[in-house]
N, CA and C of each residue as an Amber inpcrd file, in Angstrom:
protein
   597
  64.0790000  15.8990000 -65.9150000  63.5840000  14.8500000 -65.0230000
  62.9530000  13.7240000 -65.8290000  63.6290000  12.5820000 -65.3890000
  62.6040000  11.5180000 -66.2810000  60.9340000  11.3380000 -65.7010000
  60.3320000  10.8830000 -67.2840000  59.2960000  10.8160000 -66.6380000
  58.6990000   9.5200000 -65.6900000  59.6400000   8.6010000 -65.2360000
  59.3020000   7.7830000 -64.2760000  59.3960000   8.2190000 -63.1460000
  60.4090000   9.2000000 -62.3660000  60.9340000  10.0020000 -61.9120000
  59.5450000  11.1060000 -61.7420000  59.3670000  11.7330000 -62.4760000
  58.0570000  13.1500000 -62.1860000  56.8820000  12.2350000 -61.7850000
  56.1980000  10.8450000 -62.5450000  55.3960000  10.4860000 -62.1970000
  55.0900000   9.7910000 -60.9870000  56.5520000   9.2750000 -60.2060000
  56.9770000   8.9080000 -59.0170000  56.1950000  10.4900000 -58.0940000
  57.2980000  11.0350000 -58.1660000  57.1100000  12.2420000 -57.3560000
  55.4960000  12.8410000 -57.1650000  54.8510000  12.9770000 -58.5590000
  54.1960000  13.5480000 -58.5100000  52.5370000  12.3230000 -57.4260000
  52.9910000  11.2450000 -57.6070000  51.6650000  10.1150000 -56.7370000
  52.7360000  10.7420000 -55.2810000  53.5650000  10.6310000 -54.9870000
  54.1910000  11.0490000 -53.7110000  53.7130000  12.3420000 -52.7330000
  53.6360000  13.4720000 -53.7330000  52.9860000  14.4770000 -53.6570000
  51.4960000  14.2210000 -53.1340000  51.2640000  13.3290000 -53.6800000
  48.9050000  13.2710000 -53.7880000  48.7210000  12.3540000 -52.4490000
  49.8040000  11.8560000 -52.0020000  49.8070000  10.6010000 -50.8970000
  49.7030000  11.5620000 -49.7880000  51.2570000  12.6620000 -49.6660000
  50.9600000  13.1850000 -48.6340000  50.3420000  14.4560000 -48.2930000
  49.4640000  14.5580000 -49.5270000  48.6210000  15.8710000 -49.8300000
  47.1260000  15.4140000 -48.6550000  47.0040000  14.2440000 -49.2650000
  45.8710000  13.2290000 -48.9150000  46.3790000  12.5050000 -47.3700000
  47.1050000  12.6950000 -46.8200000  47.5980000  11.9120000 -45.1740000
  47.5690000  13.8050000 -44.4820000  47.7640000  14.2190000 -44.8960000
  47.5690000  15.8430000 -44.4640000  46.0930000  15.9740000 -44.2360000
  45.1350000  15.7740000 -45.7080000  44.1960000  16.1680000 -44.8690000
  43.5520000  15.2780000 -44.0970000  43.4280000  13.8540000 -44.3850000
  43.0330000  13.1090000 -43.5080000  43.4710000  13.3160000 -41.8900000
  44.4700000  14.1600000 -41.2810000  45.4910000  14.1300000 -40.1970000
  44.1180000  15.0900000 -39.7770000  44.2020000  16.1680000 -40.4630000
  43.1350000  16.9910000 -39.9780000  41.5320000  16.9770000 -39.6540000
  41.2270000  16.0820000 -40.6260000  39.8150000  15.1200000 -39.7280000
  39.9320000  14.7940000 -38.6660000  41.0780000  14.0150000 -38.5610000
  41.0330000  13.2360000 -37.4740000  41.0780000  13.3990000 -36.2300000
  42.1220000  14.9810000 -35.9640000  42.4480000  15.8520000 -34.9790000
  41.3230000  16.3210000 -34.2960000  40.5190000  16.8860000 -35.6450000
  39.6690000  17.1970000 -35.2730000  38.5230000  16.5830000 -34.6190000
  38.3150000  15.8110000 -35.3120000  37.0360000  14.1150000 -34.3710000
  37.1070000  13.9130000 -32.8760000  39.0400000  13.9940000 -33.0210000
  39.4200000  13.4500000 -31.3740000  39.3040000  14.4680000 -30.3920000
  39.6660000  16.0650000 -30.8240000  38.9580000  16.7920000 -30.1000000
  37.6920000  16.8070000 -29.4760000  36.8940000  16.4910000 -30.3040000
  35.4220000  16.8860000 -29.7700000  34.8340000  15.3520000 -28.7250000
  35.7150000  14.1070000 -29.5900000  34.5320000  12.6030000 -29.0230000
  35.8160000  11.5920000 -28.3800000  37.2020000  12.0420000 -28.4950000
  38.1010000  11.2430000 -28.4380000  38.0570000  10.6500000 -26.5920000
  37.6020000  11.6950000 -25.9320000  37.3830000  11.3600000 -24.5130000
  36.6880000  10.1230000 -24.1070000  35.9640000  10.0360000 -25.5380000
  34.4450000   9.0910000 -25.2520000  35.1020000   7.7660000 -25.7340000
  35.8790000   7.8500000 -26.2910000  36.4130000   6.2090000 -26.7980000
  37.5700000   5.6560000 -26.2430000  37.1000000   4.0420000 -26.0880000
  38.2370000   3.3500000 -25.3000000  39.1910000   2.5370000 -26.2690000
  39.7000000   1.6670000 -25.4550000  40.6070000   1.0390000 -26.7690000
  39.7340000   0.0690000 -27.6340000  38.6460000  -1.0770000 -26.8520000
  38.0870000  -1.5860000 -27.7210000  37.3650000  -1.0160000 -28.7530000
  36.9480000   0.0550000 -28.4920000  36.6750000   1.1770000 -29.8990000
  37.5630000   1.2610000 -30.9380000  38.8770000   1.4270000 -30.7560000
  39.8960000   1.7570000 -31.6200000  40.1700000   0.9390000 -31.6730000
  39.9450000  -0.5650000 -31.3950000  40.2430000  -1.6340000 -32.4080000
  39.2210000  -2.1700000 -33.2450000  37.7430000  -2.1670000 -33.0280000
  37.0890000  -2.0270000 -33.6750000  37.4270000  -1.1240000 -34.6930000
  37.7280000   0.1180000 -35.0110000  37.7860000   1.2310000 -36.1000000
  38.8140000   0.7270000 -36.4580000  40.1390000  -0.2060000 -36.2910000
  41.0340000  -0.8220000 -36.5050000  40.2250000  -1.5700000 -38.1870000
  39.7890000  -2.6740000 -37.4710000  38.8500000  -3.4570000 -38.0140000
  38.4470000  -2.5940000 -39.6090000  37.2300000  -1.8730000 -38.9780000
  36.9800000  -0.7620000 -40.3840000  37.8120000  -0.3180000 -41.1150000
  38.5950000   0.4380000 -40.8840000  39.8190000   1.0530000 -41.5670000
  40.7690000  -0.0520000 -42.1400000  40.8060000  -1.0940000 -42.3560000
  41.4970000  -2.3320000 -42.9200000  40.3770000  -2.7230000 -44.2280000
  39.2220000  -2.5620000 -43.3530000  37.6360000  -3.2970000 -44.4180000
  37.9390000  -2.5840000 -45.5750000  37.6950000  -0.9090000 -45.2180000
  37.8840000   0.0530000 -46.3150000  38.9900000   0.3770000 -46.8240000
  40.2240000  -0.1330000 -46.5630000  41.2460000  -0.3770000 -47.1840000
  41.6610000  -1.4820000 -48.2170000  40.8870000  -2.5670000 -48.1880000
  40.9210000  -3.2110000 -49.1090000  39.6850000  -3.9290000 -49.6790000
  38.4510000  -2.7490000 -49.3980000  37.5360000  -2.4530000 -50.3080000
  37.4420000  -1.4480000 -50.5140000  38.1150000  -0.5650000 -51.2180000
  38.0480000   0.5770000 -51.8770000  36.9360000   0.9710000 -53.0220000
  36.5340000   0.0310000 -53.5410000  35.1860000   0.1880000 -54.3970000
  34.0290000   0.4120000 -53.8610000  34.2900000  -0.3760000 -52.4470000
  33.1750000   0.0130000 -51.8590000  32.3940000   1.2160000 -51.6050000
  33.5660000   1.8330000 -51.3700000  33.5040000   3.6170000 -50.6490000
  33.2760000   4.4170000 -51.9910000  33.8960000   4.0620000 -52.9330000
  33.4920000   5.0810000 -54.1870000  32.1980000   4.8280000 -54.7040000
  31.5180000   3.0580000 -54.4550000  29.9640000   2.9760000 -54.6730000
  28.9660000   3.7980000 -54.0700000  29.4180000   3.7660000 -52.2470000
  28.3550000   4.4370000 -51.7760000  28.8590000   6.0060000 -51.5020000
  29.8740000   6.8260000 -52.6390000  29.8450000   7.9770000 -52.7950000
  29.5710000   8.3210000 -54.0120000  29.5920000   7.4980000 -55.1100000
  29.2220000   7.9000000 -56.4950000  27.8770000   7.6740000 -56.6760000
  27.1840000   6.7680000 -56.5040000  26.1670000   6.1840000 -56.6670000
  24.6170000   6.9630000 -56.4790000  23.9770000   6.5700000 -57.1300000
  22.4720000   7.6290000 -57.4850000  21.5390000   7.3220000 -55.8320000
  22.3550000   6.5950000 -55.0580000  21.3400000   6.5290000 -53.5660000
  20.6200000   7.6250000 -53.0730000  19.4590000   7.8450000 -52.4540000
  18.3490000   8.8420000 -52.1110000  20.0210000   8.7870000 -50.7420000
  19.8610000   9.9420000 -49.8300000  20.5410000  10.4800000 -48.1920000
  19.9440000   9.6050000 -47.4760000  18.5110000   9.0330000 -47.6480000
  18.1270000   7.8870000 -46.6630000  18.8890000   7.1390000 -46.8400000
  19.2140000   6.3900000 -47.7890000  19.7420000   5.0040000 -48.4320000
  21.1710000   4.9790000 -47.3450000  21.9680000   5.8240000 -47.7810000
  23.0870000   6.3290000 -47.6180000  23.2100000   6.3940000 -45.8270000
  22.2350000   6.8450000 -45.2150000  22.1290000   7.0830000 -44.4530000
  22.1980000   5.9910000 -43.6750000  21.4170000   5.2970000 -43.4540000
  20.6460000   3.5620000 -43.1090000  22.2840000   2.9860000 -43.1580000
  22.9720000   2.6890000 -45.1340000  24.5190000   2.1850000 -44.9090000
  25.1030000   2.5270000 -43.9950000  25.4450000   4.0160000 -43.8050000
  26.3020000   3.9350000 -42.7220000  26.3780000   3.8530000 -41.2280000
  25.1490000   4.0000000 -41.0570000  24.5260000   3.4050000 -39.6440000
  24.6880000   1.5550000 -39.8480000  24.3880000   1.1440000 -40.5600000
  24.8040000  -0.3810000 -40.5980000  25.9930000  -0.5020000 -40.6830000
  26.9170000   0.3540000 -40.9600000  28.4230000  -0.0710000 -41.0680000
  28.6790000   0.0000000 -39.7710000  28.6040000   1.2450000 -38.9480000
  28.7300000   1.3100000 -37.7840000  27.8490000   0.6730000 -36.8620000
  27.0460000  -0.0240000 -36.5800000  26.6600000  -1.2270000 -35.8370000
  27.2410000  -2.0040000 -36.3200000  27.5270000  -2.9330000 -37.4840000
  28.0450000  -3.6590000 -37.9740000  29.6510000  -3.9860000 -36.7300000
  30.1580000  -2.6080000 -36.8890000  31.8810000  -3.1310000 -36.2170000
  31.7050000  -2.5510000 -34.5540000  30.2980000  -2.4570000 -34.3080000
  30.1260000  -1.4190000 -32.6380000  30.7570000  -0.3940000 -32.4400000
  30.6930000   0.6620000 -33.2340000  31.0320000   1.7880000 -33.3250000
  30.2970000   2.6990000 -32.6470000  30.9890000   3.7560000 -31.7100000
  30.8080000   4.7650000 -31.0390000  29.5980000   5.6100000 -32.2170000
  28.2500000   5.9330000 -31.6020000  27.4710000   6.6630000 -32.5270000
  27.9790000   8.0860000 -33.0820000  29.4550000   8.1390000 -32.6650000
  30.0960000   9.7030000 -33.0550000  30.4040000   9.3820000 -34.4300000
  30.6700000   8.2210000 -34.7840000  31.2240000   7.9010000 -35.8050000
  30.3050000   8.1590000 -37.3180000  29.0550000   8.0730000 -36.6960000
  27.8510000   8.4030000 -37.4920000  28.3140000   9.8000000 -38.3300000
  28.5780000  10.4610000 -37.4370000  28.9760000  12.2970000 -37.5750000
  30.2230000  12.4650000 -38.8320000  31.2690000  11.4710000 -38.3510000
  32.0390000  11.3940000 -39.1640000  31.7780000  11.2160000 -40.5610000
  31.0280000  10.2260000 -40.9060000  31.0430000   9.4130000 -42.1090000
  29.8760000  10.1740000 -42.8580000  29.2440000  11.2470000 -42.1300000
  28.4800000  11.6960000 -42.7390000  29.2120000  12.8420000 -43.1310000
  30.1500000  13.8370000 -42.5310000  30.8350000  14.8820000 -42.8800000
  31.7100000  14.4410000 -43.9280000  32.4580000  13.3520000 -43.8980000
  32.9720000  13.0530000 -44.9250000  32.2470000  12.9630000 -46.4220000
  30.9100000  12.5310000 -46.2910000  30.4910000  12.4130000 -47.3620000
  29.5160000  13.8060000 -47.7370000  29.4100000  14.0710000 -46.7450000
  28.7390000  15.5440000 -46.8290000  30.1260000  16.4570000 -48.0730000
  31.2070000  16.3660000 -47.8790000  32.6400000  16.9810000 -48.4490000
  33.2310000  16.1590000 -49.7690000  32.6610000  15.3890000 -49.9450000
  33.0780000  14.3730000 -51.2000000  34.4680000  13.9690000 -51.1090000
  34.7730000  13.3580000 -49.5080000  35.7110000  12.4330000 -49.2690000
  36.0780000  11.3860000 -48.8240000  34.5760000  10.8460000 -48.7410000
  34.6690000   9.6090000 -48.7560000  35.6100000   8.2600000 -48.7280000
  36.2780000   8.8160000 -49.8290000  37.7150000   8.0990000 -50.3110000
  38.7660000   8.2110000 -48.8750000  38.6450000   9.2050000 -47.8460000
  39.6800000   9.3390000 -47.1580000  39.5540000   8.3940000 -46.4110000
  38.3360000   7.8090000 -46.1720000  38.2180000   7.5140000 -44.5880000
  38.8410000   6.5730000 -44.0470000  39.3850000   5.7950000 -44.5000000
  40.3920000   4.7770000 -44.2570000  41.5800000   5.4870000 -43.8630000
  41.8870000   6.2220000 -44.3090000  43.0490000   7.3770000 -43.9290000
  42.6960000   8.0530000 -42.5770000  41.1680000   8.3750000 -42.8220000
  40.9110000   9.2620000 -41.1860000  41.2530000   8.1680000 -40.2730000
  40.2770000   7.1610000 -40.3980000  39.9980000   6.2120000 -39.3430000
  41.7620000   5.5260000 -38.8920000  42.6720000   5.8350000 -39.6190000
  44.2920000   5.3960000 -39.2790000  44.3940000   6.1800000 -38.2040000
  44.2750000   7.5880000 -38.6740000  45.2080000   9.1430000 -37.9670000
  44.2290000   9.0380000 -36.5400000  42.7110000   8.5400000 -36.7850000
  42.5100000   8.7830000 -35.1710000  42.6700000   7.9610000 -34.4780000
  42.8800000   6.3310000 -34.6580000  43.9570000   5.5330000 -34.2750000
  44.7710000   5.8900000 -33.6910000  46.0210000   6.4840000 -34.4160000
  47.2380000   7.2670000 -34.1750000  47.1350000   7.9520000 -32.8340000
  45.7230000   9.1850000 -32.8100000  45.9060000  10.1770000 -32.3910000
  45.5660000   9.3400000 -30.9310000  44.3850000   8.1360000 -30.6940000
  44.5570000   7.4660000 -29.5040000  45.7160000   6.9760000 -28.8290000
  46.1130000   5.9450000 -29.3650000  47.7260000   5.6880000 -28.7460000
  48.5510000   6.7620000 -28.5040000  49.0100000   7.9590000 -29.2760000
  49.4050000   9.2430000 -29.1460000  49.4010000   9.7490000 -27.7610000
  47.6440000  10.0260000 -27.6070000  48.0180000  10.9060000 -26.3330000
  47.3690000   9.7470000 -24.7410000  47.4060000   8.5010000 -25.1720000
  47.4160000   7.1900000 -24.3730000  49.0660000   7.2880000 -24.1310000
  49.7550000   7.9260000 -24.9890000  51.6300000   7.2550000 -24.7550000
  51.6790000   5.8760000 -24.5820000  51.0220000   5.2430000 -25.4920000
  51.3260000   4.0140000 -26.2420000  51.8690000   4.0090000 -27.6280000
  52.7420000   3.1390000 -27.6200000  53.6160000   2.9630000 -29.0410000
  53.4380000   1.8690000 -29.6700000  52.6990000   1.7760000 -30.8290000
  52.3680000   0.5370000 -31.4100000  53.4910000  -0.0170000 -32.4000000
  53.3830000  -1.0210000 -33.0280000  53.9410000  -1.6290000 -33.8510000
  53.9070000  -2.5520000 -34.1350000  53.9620000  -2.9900000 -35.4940000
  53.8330000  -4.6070000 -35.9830000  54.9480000  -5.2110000 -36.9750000
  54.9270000  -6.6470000 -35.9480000  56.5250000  -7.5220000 -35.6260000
  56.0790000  -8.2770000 -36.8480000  56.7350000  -8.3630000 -38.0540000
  56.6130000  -9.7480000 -39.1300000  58.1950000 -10.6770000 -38.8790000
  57.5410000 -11.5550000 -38.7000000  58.6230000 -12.2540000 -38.9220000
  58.6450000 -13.5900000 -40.0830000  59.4650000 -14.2100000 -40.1440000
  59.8060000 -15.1440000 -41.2240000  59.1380000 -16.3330000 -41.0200000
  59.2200000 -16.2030000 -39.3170000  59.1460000 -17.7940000 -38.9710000
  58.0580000 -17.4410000 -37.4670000  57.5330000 -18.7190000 -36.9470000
  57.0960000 -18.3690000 -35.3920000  58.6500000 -18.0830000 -34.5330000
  58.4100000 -17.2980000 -33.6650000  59.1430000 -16.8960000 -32.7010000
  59.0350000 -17.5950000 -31.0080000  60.0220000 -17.6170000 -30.2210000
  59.4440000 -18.2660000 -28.7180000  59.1150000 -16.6290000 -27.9260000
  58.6410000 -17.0270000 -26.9040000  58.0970000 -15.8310000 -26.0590000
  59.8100000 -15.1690000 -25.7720000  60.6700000 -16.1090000 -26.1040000
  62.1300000 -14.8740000 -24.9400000  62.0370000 -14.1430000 -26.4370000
  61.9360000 -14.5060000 -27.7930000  62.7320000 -13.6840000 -28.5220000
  61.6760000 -12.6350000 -28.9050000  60.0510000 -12.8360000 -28.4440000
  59.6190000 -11.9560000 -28.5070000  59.7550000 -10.9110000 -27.1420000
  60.2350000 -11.6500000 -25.8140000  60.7060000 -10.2590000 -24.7740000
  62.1080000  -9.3620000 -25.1640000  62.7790000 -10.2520000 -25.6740000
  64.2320000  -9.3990000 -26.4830000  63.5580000  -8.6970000 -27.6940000
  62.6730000  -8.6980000 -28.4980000  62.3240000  -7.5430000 -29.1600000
  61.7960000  -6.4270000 -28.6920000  60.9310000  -6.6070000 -28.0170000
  60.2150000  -5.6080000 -27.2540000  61.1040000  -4.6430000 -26.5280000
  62.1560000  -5.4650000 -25.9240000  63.3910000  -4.5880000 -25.5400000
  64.3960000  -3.8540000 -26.0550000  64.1940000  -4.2180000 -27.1460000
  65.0190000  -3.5340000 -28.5060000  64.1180000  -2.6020000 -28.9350000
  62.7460000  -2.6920000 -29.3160000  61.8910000  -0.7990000 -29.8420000
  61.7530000  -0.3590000 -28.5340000  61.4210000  -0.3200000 -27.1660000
  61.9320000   0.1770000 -26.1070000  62.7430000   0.8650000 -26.3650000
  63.9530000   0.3690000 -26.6390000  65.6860000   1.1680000 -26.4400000
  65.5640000   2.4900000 -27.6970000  64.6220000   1.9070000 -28.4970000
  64.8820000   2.9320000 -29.9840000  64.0680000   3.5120000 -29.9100000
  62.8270000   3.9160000 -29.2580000  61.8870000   4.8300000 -29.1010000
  62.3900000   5.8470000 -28.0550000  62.9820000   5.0970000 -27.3770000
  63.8920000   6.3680000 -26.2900000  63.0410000   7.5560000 -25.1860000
  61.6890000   6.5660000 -24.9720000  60.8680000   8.1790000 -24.2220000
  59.9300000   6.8110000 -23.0390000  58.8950000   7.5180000 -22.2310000
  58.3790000   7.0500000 -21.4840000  57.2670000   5.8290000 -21.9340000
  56.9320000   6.1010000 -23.2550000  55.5470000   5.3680000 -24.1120000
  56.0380000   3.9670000 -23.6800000  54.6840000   3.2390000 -23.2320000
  53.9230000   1.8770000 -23.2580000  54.1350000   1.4390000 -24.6890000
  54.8170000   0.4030000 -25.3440000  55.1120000  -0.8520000 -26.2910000
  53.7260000  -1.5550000 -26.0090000  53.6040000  -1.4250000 -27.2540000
  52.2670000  -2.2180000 -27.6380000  52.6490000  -2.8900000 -29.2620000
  53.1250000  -4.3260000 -29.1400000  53.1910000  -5.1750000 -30.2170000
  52.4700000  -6.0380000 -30.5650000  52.0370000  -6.5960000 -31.9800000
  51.1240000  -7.0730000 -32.6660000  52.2120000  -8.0890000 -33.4510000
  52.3400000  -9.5880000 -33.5500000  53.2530000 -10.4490000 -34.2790000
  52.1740000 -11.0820000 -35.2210000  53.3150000 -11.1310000 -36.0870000
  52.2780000 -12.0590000 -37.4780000  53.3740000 -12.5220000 -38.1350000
  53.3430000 -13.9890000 -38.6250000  54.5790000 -14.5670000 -39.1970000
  54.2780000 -14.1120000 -40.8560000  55.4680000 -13.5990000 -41.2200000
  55.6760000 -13.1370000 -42.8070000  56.3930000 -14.2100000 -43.6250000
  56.1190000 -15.6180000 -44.2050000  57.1750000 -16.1560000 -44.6030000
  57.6900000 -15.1830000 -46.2720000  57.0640000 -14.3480000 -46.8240000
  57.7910000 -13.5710000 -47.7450000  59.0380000 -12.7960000 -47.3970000
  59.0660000 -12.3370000 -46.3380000  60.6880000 -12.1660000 -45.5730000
  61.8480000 -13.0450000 -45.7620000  61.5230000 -14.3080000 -46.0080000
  62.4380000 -15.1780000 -46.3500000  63.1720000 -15.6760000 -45.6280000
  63.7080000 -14.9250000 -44.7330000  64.5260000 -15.3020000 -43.6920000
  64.6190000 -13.8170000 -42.8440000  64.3940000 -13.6570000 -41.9870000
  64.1740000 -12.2830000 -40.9610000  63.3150000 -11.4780000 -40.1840000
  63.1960000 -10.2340000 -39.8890000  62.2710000  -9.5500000 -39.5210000
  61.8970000  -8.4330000 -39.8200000  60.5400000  -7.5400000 -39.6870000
  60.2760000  -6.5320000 -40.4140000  59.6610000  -5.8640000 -39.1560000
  59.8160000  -4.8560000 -38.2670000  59.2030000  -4.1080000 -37.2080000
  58.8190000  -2.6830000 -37.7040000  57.4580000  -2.4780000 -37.6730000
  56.9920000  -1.2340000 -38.1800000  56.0290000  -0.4030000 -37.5330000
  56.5000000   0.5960000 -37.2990000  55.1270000   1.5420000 -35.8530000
  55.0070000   2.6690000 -36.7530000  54.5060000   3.8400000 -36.2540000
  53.9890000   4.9870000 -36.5580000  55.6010000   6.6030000 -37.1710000
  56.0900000   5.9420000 -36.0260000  57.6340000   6.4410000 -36.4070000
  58.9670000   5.7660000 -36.6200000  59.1680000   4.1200000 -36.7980000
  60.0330000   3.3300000 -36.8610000  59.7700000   2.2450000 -38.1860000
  60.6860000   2.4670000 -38.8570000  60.4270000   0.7610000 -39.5520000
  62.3540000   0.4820000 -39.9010000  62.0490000  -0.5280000 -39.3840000
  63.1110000  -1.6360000 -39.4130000  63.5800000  -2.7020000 -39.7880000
  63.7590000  -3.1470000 -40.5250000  63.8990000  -4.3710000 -41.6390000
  65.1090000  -4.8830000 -41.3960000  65.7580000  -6.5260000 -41.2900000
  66.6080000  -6.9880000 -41.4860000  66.2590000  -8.7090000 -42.0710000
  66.2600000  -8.4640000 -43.3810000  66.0760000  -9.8580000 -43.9650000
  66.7350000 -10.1280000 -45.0520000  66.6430000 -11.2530000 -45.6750000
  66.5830000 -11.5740000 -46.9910000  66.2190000 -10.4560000 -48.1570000
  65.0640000 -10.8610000 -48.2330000  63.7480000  -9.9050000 -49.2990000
  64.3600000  -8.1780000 -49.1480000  64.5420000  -7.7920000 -48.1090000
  65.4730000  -6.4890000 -47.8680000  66.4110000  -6.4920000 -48.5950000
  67.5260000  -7.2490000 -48.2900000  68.9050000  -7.2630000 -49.1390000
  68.4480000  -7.2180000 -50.8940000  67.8070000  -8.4780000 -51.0890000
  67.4300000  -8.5490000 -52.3830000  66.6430000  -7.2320000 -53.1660000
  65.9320000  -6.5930000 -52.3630000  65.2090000  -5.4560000 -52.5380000
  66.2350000  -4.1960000 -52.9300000  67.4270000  -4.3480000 -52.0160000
  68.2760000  -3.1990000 -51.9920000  69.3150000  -3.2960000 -53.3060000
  69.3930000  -5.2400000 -53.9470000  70.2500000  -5.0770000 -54.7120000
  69.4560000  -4.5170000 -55.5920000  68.2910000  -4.9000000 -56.1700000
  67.5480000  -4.9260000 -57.2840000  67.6200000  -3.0210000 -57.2620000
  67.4840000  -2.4350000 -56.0950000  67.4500000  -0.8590000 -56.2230000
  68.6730000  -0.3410000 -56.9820000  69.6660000  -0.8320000 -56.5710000
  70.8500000  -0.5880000 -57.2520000  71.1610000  -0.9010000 -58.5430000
  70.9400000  -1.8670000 -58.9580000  71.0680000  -2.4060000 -60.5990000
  69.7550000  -1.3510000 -61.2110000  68.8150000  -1.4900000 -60.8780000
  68.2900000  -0.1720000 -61.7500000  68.4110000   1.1380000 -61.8220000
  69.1420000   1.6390000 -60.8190000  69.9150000   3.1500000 -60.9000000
  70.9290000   3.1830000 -61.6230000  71.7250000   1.6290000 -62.1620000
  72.2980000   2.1990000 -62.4760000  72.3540000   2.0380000 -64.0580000
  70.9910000   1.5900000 -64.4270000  70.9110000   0.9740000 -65.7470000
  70.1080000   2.7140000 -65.8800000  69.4800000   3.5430000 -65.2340000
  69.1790000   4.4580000 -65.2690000  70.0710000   5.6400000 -65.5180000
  71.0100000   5.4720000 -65.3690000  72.2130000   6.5860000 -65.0860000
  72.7550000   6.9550000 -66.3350000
């Protein structure tokens, strides 16, 4: 096996080692408080789970760091007022750090996302496109993941223009992603010329 190849595999491995257990926080959370939260909750935790996704230093500061449990404590109560977070959330962020995983929570805060729309039978997804769109071609999309989801779930879409697409669209939910662009094609040649400079 090459080693670009093992070292591929092996971050592949730690991704969904790490979406496993995060799945299981999360299951678990929604069991006990999931009754208690509405959607503006879960877009708020939307919110968070983006913050701590692309502040990742953040979360390893206030888990590495020499802070007294007060200190620590106080942060994450300010994080959660900060985005109006359900006081369950308190529970969370403390078990997490109570477990030295801190690092997940951006991962939890996805899966219980997930697990809302889930058993809401809402189907989310987010529309990139190249360019702005008019309202028909956003009702002809909507009618198109409709047709490909194939079950009773409520379509719930989110549009944001991508001009890195180049020319096309990119539709992506929880179980669908769909690509037809430019940057795709180009993506797919570039895959090919290095397999086969690999070979």
């Amino acid at each position: 096996m090459r080693p670009a190849v093992a070292t591929a595999q092996r971050t592949g491995n730690m991704i969904i080692a790490a979406e496993t257990i995060a799945h299981k926080y999360a299951v678990a959370f929604y069991n006990v408080y999931g009754a208690l939260l509405t959607e503006s909750d879960i877009q708020n935790l939307d919110k968070l789970a983006a913050f701590f996704k692309q502040n990742r230093s953040f979360v390893t500061y206030i888990s590495n760091s020499n802070f007294s449990c007060q200190t620590k404590q106080a942060c994450i109560e300010k994080i959660v007022q900060h985005y109006k977070l359900q006081p369950s959330m308190v529970t969370l962020l403390e078990l997490l750090g109570l477990h030295k995983r801190l690092e997940l929570l951006y991962l939890v805060l996805q899966h219980i996302s997930r697990q809302y729309y889930k058993r809401h039978f809402i189907a989310r997804f987010t529309v990139k496109t190249s360019h702005v769109i008019s309202e028909q071609e956003k009702t002809n999309i909507a009618s198109f993941v409709q047709r490909q989801i194939s079950n009773q779930a409520a379509v719930k879409l989110s549009y944001f223009v991508a001009p890195e697409l180049i020319s096309g669209i990119q539709i992506k939910g929880d179980v669908l992603l769909w690509e037809r662009s430019v940057r795709k094609m180009l993506q797919n040649i570039k895959r090919s010329m290095l397999y086969r400079i690999e070979s």
